[in-house]
N, C-alpha and C positions, 0 to 999 in steps of 0.2 A: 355214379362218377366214372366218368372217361378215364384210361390210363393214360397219365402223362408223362412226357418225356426227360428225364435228369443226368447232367452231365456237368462232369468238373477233370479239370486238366489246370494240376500244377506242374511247375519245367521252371529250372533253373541251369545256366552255361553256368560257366569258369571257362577261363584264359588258359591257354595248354599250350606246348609246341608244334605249331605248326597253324594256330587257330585256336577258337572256343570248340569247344565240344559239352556233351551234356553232363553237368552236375547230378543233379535230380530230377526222377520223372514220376507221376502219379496219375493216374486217366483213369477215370468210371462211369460206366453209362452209358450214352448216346454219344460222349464226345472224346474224337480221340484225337491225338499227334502224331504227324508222321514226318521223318528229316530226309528230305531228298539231298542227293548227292550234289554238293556244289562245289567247285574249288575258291578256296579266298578262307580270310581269317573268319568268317562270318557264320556263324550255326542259324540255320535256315529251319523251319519249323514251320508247318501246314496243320492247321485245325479243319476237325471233316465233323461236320454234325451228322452220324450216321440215321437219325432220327429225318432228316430229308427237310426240316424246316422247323417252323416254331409256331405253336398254336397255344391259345389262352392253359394257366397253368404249368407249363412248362417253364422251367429253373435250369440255369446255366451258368456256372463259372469258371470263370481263366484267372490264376495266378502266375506269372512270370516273374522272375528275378534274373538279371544278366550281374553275376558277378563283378569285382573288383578286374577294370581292365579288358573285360570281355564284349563280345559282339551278338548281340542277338535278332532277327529279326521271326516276326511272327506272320502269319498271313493267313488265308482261308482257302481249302480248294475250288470252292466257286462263291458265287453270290448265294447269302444267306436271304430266305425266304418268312417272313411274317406270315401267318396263313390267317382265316376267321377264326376270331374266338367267341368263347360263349360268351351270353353277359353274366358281369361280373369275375370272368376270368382272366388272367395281364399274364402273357409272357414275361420271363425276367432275366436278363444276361448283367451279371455283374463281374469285371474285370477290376484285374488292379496289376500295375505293373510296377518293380522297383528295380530300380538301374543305382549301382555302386559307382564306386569312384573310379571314373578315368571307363565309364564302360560307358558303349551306346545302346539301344534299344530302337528299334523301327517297329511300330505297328502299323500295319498294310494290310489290313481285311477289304476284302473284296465288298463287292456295293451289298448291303440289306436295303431290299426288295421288298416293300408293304405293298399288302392287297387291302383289299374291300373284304372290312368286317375286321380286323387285325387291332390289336391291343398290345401294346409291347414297351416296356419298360425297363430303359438300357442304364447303367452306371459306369464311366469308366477312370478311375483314378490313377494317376501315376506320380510316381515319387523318385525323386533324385537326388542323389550325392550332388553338391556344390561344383565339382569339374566333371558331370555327366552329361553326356548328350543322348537328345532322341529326338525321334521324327513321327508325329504322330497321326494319322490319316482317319478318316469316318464319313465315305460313300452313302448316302441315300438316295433311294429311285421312291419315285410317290404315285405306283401302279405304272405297269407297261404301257406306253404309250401308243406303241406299234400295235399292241392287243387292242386297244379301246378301252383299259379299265382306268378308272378315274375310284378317288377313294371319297366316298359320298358320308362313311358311315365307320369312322375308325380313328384309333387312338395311338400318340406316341409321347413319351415322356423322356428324355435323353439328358443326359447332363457327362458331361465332359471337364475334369477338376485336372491342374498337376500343378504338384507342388515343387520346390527346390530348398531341402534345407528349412524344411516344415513353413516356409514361406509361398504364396500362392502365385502362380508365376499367368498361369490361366485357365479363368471357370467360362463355362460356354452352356447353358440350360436351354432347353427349347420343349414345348406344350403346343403338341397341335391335337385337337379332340371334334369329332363331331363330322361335320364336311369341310375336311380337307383340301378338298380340289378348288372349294371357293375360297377359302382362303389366302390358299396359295396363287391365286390370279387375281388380287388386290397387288397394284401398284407397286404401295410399298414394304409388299412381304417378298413377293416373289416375281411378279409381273407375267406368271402364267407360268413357269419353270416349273418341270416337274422330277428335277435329280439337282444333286447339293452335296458339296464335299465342302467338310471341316478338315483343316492343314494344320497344325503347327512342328514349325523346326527349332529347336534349342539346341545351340551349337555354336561356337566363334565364328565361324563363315556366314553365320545370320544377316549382318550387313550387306556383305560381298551378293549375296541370292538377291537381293531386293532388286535390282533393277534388271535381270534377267529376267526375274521370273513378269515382273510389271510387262514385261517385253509379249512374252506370250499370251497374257490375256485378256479376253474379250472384253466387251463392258461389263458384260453379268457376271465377273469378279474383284476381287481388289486384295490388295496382300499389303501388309503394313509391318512393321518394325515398332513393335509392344516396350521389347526391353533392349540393352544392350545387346544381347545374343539370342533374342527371341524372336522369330517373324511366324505372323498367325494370315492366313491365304481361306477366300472363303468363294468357292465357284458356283455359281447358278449354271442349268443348261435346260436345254429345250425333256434332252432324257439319255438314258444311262452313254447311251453311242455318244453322244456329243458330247456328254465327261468326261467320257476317256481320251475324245480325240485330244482334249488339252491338259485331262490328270495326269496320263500317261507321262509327255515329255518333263512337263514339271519333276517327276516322282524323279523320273531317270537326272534331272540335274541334280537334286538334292541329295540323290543318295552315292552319283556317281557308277552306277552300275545297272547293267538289265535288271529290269523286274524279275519277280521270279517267275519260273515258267507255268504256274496255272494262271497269272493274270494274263496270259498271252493266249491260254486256249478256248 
């Protein structure tokens, strides 16, 4: 048996004078936190898999809670990497985020990166007080383009839930197994796209974004208005560069501020 990789990082804000700052912090393993220096009420928090990527067997969890009133945002210091696994081996990242009342929550992880051979099996759950906001982001790249890798022979199982007030606001499941790459260059999966961002924002401003964001994107996406203060944004691109040429501006409307500074290096 190979040794694998385990890492868990729980983090919880509170509202404080002057901003959020950290409540509680817990990290073991391969995975840590680190809060760079930002000005604004917003506690900033960087996830670093020091383990360099994720191979079959390898376990991973994130708990976050942003307090009553408090501001949190989460992110990653670069693109996380799916690597080959053995068979019968599945990476695993399960997250679960809980935002209180009158607090927001931004999750902004940088793209995960499947290669060829890669089995990987994501969960991400989040739960919300009735006047809570968040914005929730999940980049995928479906092998480097620019390299020549195409995933011939690989596994992904993702499921995206968030509830409000134990009510379901939006489930997102996606199964791709096998060869990938032909899949995803049927019509009407992907029409050859090999990178794909999942969006949703929950917030009062939800209406007001609709037609901005319609503004900025190409055909290979589409953003809609689910609920009263829900809009769900769903981008196709040729590959990770041309995501961001149009995640990017998006990201900066909805949240009203620069990104944070590792999606920009």
């Amino acid at each position: 048996m190979q040794p694998r990789a385990r890492g868990a990082v729980r983090l919880s804000a509170k509202a404080g004078t002057g901003g959020s700052r950290i409540d509680g912090l817990r990290q073991q393993g391969s995975l840590k936190c680190l809060f760079p220096r930002r000005d604004g009420p917003t506690l900033d928090a960087v996830l670093v898999n020091t383990a360099g990527g994720l191979t079959g067997g390898d376990a991973f969890s994130i708990a976050a809670r942003a307090g009553a009133g408090s501001a949190l945002t989460l992110t990653t210091q670069a693109a996380e990497r799916a690597y080959a696994a053995r068979s019968g081996e599945t990476a695993r990242i399960v997250t679960r985020l809980d935002v209180a009342s009158g607090a927001r929550m931004t999750w902004l992880p940088q793209e995960t990166i499947l290669f060829e051979g890669c089995a990987l099996k994501r969960r991400l759950t989040v739960t919300l007080a009735p006047d809570a906001t968040a914005l929730v982001v999940e980049p995928l790249v479906f092998g480097r383009r620019a390299m020549g890798e195409e995933l011939r022979a690989a596994s992904l199982d993702d499921r995206i839930e968030i509830r409000r007030a134990g009510k379901p606001l939006y489930l997102d499941a996606m199964r791709l197994c096998g060869d990938i790459a032909a899949q995803l260059d049927r019509p009407h999966v992907a029409a050859g796209a090999r990178a794909l961002v999942s969006l949703v924002h929950v917030g009062p401003d939800a209406e007001a974004r609709l037609a901005p964001l319609r503004a900025m994107l190409p055909r290979s996406g589409g953003v809609s208005l689910i609920g009263d203060d829900v809009l769900a944004l769903r981008l196709l691109a040729p590959d990770s560069h041309a995501l961001r040429q149009v995640l990017i501006p998006a990201l900066t409307l909805l949240t009203g501020n620069p990104l944070p500074r590792c999606w920009m290096t």
